[in-house]
VEXTOR-759857 format. One record per residue: x, y, z of N, C-alpha, C in turn; residue number from 1. Coordinates in pm, whole numbers, plus 32768, in hexadecimal, padded with zeros to 4 digits. Example, Ala and Ser with C-alpha at 12.3 -4.5 7.8 and 13.67 -1.06 7.14 Angstrom:
! residues 2
<rec n_X="8527" n_Y="7DC7" n_Z="830C" ca_X="84CE" ca_Y="7E3E" ca_Z="830C" c_X="8528" c_Y="7EB6" c_Z="830C" num="1"/>
<rec n_X="8505" n_Y="7F1F" n_Z="82C4" ca_X="8557" ca_Y="7F96" ca_Z="82CA" c_X="850A" c_Y="8003" c_Z="8313" num="2"/>
END
This chain:
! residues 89
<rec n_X="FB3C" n_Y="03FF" n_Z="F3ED" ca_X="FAC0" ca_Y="0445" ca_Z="F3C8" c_X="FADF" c_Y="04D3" c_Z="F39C" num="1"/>
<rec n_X="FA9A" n_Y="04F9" n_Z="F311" ca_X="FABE" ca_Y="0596" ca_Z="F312" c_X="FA66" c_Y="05FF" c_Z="F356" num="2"/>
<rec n_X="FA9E" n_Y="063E" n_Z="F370" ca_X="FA5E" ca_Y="06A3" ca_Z="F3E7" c_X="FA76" c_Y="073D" c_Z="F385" num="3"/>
<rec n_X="FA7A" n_Y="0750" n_Z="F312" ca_X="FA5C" ca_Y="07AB" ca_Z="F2BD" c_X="F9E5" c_Y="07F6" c_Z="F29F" num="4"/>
<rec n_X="F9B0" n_Y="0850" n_Z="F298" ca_X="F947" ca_Y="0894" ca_Z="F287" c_X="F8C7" c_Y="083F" c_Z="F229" num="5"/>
<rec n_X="F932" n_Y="07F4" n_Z="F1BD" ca_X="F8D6" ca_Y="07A6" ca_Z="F153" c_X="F8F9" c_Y="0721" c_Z="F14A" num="6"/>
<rec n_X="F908" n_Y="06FE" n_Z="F1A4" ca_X="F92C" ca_Y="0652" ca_Z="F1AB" c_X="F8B6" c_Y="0635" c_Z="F16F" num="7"/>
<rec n_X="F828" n_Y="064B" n_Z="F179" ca_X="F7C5" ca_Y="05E9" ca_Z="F160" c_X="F7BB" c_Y="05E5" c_Z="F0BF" num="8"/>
<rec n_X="F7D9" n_Y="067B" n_Z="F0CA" ca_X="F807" ca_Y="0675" ca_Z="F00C" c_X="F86E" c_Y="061A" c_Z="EFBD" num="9"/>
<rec n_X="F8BF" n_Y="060C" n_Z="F029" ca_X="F95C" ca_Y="05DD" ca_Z="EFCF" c_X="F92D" c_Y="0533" c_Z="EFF7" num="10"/>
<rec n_X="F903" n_Y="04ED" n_Z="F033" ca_X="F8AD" ca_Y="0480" ca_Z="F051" c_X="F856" c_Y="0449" c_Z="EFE5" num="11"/>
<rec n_X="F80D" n_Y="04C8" n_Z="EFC2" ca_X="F79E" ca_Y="0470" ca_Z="EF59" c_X="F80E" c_Y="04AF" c_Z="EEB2" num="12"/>
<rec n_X="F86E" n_Y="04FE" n_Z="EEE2" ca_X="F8B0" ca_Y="04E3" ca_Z="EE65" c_X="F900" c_Y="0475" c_Z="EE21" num="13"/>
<rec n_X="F943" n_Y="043D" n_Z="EEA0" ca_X="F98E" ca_Y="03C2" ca_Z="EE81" c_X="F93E" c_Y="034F" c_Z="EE96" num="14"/>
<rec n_X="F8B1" n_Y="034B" n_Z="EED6" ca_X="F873" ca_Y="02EA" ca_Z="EEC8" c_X="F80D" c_Y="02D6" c_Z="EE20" num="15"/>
<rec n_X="F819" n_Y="0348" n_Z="EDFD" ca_X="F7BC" ca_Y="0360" ca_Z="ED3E" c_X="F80A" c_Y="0344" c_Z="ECFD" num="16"/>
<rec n_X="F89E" n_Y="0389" n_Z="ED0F" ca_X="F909" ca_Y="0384" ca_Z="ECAE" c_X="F95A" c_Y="0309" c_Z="ECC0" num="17"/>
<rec n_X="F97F" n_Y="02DE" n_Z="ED1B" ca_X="F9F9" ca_Y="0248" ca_Z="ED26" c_X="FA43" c_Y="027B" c_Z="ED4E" num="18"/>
<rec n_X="FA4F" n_Y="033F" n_Z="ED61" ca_X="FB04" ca_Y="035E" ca_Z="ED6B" c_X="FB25" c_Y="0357" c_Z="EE08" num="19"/>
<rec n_X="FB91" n_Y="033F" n_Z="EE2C" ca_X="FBC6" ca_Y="0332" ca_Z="EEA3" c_X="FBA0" c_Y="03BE" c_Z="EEE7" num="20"/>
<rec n_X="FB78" n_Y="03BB" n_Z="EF5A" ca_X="FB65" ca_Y="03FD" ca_Z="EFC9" c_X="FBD3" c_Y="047E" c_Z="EFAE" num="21"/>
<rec n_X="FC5C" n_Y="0470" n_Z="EFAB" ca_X="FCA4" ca_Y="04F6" ca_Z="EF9E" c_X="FC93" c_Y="0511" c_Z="EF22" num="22"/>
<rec n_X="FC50" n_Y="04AA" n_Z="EED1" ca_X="FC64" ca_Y="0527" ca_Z="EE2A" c_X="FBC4" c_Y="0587" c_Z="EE41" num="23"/>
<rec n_X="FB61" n_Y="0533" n_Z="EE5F" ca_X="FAF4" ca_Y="055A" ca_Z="EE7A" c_X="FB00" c_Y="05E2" c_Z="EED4" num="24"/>
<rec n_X="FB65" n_Y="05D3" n_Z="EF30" ca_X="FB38" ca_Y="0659" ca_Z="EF91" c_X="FB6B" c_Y="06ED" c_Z="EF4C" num="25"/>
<rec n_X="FBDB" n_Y="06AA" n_Z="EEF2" ca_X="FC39" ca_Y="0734" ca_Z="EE8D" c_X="FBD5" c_Y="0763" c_Z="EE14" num="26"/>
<rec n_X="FB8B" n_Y="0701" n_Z="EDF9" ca_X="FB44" ca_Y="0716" ca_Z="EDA1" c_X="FAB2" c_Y="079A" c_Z="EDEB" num="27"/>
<rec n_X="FA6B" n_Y="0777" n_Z="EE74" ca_X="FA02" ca_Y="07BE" ca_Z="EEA9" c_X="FA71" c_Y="0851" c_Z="EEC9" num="28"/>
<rec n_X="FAD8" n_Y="0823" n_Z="EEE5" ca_X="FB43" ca_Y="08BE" ca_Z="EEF4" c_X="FB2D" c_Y="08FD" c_Z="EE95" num="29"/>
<rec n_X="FB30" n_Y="08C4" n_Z="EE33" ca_X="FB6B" ca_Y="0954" ca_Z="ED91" c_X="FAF0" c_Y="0962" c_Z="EDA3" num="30"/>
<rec n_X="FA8E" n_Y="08FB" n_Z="ED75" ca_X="FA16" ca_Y="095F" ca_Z="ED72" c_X="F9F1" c_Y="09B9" c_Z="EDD8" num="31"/>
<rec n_X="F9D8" n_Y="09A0" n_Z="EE36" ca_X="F9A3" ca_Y="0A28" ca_Z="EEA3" c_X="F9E5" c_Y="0A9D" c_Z="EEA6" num="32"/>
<rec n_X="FA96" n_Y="0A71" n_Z="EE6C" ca_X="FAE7" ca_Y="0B18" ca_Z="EE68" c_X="FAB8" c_Y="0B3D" c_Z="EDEC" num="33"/>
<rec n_X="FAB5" n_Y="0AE9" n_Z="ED68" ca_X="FA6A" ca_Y="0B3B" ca_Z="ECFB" c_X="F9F1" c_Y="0BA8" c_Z="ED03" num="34"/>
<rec n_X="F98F" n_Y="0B44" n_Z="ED42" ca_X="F92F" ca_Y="0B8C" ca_Z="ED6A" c_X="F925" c_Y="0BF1" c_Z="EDD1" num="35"/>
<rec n_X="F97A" n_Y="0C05" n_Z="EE08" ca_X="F9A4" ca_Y="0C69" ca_Z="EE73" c_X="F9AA" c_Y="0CCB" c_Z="EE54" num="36"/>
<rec n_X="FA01" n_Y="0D00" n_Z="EDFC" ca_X="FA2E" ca_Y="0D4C" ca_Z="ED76" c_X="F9BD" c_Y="0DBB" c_Z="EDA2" num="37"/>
<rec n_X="F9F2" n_Y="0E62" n_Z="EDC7" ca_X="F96B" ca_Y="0EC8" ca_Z="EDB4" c_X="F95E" c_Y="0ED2" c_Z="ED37" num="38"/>
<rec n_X="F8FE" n_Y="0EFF" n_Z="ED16" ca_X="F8D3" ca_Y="0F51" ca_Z="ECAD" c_X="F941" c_Y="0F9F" c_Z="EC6E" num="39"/>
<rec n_X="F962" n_Y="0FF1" n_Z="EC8F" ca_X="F9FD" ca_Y="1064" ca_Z="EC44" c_X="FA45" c_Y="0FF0" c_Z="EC1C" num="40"/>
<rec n_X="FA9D" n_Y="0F7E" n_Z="ECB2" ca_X="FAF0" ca_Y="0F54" ca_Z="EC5F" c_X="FADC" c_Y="0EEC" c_Z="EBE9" num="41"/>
<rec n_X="FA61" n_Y="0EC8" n_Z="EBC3" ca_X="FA31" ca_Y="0E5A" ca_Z="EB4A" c_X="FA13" c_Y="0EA6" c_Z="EB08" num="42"/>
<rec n_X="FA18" n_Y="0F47" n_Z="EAFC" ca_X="FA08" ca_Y="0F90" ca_Z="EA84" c_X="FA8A" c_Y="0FB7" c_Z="EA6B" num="43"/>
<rec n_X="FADE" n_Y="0FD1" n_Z="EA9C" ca_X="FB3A" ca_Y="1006" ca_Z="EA71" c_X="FB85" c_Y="0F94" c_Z="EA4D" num="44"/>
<rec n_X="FB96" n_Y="0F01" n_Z="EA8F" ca_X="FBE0" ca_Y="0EA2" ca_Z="EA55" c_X="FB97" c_Y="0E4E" c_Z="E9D8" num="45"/>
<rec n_X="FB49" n_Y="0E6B" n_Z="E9CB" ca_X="FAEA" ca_Y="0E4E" ca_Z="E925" c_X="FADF" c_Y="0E92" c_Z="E8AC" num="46"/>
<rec n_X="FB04" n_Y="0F0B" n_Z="E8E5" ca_X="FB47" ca_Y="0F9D" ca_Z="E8A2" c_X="FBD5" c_Y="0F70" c_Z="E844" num="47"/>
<rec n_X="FC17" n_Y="0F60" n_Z="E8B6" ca_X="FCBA" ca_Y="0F3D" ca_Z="E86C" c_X="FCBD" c_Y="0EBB" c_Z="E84D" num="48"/>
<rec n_X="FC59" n_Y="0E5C" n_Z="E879" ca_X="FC8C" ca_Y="0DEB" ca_Z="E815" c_X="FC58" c_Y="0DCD" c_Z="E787" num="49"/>
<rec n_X="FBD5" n_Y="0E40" n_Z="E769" ca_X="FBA5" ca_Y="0E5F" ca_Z="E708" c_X="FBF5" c_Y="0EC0" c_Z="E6AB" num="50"/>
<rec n_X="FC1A" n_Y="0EEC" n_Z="E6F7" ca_X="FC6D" ca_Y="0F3C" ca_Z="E686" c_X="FCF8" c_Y="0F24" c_Z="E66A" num="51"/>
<rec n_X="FD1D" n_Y="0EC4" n_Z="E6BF" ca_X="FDA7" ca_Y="0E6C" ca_Z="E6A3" c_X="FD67" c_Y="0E17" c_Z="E5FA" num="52"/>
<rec n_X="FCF9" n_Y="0E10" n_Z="E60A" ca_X="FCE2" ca_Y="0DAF" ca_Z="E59E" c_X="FCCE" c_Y="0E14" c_Z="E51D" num="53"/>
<rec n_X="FCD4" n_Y="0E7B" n_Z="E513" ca_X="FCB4" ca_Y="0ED2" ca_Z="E4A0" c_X="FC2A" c_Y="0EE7" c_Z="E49C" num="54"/>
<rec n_X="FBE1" n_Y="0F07" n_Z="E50A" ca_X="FB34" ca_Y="0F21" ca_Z="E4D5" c_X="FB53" c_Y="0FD9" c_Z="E516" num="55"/>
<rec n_X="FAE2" n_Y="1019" n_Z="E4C0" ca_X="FADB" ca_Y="10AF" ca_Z="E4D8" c_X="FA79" c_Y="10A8" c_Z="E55F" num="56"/>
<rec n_X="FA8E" n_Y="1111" n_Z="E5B0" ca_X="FA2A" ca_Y="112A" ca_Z="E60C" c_X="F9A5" c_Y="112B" c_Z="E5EE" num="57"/>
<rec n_X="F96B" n_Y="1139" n_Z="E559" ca_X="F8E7" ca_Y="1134" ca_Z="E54F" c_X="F8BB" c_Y="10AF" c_Z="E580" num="58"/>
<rec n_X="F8ED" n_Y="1042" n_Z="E535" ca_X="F8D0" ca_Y="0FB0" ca_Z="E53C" c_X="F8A8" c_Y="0FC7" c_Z="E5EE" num="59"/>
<rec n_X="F95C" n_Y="0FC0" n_Z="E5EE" ca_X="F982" ca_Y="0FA8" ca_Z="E6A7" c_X="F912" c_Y="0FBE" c_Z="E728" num="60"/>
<rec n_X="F8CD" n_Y="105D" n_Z="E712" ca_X="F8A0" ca_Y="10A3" ca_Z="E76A" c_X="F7F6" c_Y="1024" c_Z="E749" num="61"/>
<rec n_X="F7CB" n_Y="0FF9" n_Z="E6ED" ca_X="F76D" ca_Y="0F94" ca_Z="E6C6" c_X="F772" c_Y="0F1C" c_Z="E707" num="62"/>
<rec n_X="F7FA" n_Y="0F0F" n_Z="E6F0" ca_X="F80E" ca_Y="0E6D" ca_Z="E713" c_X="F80D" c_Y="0E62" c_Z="E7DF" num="63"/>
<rec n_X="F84A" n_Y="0EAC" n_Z="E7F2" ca_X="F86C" ca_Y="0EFC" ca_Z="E87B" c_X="F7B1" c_Y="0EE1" c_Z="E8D0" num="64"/>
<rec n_X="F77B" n_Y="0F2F" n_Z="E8A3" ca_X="F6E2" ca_Y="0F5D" ca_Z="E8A8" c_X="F6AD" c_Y="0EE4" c_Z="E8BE" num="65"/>
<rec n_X="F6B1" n_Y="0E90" n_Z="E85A" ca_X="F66B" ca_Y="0DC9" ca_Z="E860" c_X="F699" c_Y="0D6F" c_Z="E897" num="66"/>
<rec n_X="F73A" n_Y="0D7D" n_Z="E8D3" ca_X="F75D" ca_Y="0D53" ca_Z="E948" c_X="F741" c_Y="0D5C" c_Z="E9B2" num="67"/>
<rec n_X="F756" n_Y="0DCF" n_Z="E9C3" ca_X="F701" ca_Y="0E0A" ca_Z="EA46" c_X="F68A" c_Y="0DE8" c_Z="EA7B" num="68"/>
<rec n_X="F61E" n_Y="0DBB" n_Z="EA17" ca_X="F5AA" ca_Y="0DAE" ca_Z="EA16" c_X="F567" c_Y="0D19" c_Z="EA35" num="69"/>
<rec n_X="F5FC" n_Y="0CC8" n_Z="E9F5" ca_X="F5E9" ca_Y="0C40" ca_Z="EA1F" c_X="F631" c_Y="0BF3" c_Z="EA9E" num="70"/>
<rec n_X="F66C" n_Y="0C74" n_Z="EAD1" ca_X="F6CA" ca_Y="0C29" ca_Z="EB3A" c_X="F65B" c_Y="0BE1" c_Z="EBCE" num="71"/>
<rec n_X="F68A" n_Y="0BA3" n_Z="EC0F" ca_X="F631" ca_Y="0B5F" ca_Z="EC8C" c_X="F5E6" c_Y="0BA7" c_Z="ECE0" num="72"/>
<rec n_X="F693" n_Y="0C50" n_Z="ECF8" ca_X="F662" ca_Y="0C80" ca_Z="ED68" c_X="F663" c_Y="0D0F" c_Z="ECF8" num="73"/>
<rec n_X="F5CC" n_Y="0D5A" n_Z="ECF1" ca_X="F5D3" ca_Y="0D97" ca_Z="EC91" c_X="F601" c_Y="0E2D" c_Z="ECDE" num="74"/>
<rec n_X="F610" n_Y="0E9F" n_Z="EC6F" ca_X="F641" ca_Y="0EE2" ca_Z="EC87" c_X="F5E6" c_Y="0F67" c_Z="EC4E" num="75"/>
<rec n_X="F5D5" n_Y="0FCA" n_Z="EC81" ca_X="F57B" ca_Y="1048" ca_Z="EC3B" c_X="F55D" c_Y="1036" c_Z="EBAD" num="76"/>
<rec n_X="F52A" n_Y="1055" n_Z="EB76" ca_X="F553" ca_Y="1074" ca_Z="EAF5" c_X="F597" c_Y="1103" c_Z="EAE5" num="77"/>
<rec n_X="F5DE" n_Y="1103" n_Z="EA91" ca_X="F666" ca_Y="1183" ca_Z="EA7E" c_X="F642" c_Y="1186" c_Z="E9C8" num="78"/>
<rec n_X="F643" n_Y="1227" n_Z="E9C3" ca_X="F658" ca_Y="1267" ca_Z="E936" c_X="F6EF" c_Y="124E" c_Z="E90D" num="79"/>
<rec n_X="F6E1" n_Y="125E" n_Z="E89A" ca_X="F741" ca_Y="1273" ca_Z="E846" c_X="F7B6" c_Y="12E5" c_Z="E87E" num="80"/>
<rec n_X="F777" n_Y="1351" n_Z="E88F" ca_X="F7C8" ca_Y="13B5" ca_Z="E8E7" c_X="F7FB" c_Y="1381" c_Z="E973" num="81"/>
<rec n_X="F7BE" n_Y="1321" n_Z="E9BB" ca_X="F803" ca_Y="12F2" ca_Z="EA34" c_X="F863" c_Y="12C2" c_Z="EA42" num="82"/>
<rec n_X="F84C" n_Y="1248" n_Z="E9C7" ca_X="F8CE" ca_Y="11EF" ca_Z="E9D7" c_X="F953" c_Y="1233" c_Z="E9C3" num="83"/>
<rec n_X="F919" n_Y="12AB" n_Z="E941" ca_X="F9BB" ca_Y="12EA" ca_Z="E91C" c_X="F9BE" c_Y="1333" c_Z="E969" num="84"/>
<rec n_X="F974" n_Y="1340" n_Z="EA06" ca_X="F9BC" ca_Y="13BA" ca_Z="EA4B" c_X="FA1E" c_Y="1347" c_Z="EAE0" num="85"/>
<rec n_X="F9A9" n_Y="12A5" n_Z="EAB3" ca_X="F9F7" ca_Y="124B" ca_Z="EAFA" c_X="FAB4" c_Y="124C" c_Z="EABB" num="86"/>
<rec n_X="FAB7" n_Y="122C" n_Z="EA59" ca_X="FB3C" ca_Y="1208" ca_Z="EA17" c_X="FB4C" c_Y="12AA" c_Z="E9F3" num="87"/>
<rec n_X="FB50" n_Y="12F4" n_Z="EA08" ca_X="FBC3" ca_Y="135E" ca_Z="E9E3" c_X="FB86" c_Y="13ED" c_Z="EA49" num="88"/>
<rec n_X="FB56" n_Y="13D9" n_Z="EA94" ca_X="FB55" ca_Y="142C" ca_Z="EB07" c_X="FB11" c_Y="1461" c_Z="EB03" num="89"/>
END
């Protein structure tokens, strides 16, 4: 029996999905550490993988903003000036 915080989750995952019980439970893992994620560090790691891709901070600080906005567990809303005082101090 799993005795994990979200067994009942990882249960009706492998019972919706077909996947085996240990893929199911790795699978409720990533997500809850994804979502774990504060605020700073999903700005600042959305930051550099945006700009790993060649977009200018205008886009970025936009795209940044509507993420934020759609995530589960939401987060303030933050200016334009925040985030860049998130990613560069």
């Amino acid at each position: 029996m799993d005795r994990s915080p979200h067994a009942e989750l990882t249960l009706h995952i492998a019972a919706s999905t077909g996947l085996p019980a240990s893929t199911a439970s790795r699978v409720v893992a990533d997500v809850v550490a994804y979502f774990s994620e504060t605020t700073d560090e999903f700005v600042r790691r959305r930051h550099a993988e945006l700009q790993r891709r060649g977009h200018r901070n205008t886009l970025i600080w936009a795209v940044i903003s509507a993420e934020l906005a759609e995530r589960p567990v939401g987060s303030p809303e933050l200016t334009e000036r925040q985030l860049r005082r998130i990613v560069y101090g």
